[in-house]
N, C-alpha and C positions, 0 to 999 in steps of 0.2 A: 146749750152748754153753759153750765154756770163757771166761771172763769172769770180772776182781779179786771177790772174797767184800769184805765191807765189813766184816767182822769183821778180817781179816788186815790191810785198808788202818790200818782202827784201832790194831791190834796193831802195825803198822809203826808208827805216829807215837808211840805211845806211847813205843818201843823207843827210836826217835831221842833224842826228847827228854829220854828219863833220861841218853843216852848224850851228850845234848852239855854235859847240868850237870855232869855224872860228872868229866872231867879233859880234858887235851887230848887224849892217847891214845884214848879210848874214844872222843870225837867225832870224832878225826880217819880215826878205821878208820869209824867209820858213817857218818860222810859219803862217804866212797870208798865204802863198798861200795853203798850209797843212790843212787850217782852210774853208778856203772857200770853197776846195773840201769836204770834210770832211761835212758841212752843206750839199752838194749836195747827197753825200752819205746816210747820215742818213734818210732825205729823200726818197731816192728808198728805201732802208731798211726796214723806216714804210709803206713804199706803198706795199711791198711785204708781210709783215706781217700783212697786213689787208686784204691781198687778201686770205691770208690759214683760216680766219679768228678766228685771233688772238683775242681778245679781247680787247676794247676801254683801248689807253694810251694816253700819250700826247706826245710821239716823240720828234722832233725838238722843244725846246721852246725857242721863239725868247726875244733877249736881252729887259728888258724894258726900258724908259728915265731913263737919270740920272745916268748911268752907272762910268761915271768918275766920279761923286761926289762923289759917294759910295765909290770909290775906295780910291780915295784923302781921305776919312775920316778915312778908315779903315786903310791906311798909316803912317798917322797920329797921332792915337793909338799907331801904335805896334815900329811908328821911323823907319822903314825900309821896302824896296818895298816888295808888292808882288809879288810872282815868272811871271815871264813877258809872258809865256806861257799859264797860265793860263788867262792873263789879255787878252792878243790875242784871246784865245777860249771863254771868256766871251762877247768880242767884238764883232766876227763873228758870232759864229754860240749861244750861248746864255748859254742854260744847256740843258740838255736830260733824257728823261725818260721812258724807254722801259719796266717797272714793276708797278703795282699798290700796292701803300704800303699804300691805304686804306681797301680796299676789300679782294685784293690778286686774284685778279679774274684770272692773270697771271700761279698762281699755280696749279688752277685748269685744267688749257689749257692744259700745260706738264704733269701731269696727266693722260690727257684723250688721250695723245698721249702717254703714256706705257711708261714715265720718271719721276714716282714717286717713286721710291728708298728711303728710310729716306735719303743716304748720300749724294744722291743729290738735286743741289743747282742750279737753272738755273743761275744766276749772273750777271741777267739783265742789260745793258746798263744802267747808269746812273750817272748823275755829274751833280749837282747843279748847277744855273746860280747865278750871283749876282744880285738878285732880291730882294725887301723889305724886304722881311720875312726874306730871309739866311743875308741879312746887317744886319737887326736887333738884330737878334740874335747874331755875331760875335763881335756886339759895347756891347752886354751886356753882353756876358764872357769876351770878353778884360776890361771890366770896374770893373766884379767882379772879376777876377785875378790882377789887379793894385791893389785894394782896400785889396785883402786877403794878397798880398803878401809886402806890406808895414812893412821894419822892417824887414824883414826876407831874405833880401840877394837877388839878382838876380834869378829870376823865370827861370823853365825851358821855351827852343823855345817849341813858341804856336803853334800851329799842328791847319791847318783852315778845318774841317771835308768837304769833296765832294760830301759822299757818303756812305749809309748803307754797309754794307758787307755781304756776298752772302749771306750767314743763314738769316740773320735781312731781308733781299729783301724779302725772301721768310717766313715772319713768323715766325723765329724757331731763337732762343738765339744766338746768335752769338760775335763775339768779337769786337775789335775796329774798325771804321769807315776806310775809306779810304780818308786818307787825305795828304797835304802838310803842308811845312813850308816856313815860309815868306825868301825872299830873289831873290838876279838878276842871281840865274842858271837857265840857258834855260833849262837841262835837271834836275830839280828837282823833284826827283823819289818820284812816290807817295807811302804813307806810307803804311803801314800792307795790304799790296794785296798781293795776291797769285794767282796762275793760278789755278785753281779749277778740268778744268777737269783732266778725265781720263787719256789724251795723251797731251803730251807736246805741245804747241803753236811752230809751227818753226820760227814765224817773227819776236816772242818779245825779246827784249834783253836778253843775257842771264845771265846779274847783275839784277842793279835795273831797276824798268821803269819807266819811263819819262808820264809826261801827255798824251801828244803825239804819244811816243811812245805806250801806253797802248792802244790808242784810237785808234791809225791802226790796232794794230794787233784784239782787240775786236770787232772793226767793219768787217775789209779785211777780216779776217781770220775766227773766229769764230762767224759773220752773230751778234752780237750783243748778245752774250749769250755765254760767255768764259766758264760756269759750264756746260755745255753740250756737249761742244769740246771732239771730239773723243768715243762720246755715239754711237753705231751703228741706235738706231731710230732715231737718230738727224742727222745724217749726209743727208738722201734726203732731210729734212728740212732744213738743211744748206745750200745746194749746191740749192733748189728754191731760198731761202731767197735771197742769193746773185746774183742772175741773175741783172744783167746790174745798179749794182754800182760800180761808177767810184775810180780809186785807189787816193790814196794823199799822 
């Protein structure tokens, strides 16, 4: 079974992260190249997870037109870039979405595979694209924070939401989003995430993590479901899932 080695997923993060301190150039090529495998990746990923027969998601969802404009506006707003890693994974590969957070049809799947536990949380893949909808929204809290906080002093850094968090993925009250804040570190660790499962992740950093870095070890490591890592009924399903995606 061809399957990520955990030695190379480590060799990858290490790679990254010299390369995002390094200059902009050297973080800017390893985040492209990180991103475009990483597209390739998630791909075999949904392809494997429709094979166990997972239940209909949307996977890889590709960037739509207009991408820089969005970006330039929402710039624009807040006076200072957004994190450039994010701007990379919004370019290449788009947003992703491995959980149904209409239905929940997802929940019912791990369920019926004897991973219903109240305190567990599968923690589906998933990270927002800059799409209409997520611009839209992010121009009308930026507009009603300028407007609320007029008079009142400099506003706390705006925190840009990515992503429900694992409880909220699955249904059930959870706390705050997973998100970033505006600004040029390559490794700008995303906000209130935690590793959900049972047993510790060995490839993710062992401070904060980085977009990036989140998104190798979630995918490489944990097949795209970090709250099941180290479940013993999840691990054959782990080790299918990951047959023959490529590392980044």
């Amino acid at each position: 079974m061809n399957i990520p080695n955990l030695d190379a997923i480590q060799a990858a993060q290490q790679t990254w992260r010299l390369a995002a301190r390094a200059d902009e150039l050297a973080a800017s090529a390893a985040a492209e190249q990180a991103c475009a495998t990483m597209s390739e990746a998630i791909d075999v990923l949904a392809g494997n997870l429709a094979a166990i027969g997972y239940p209909r998601f949307a996977g890889r969802i590709p960037t739509t037109p207009g991408l820089a404009r969005r970006i330039r506006k929402i710039e624009r707003r807040l006076g200072m870039p957004l994190p450039p890693a994010l701007k990379v994974f919004w370019r290449i590969v788009g947003g992703v979405s491995f959980v149904d957070l209409t239905d929940y049809a997802h929940v019912r799947f791990w369920q019926e595979q004897g991973l219903a536990e109240p305190q567990i949380h599968c923690d589906g893949l998933y990270i927002d694209g800059c799409d209409d909808d997520w611009f839209d929204c992010m121009i009308d809290e930026l507009d009603a924070r300028r407007a609320a906080a007029t008079g009142t002093g400099a506003p706390e850094p705006f925190e840009f939401p990515l992503s429900p968090d694992g409880p909220h993925k699955d249904n059930v009250s959870g706390g705050a989003p997973y998100a970033i804040l505006p600004g040029s570190d390559w490794l700008a660790p995303l906000r209130h995430y935690r590793w959900r499962g049972i047993a510790r992740t060995q490839s993710a950093p062992t401070k904060s993590c980085d977009l990036i870095g989140y998104l190798r070890t979630a995918i490489l490591e944990c097949a795209g479901f970090p709250g099941l890592f180290g479940q013993e009924k999840f691990e054959p399903i782990r080790q299918r899932l990951l047959e023959d995606v490529p590392v980044f």
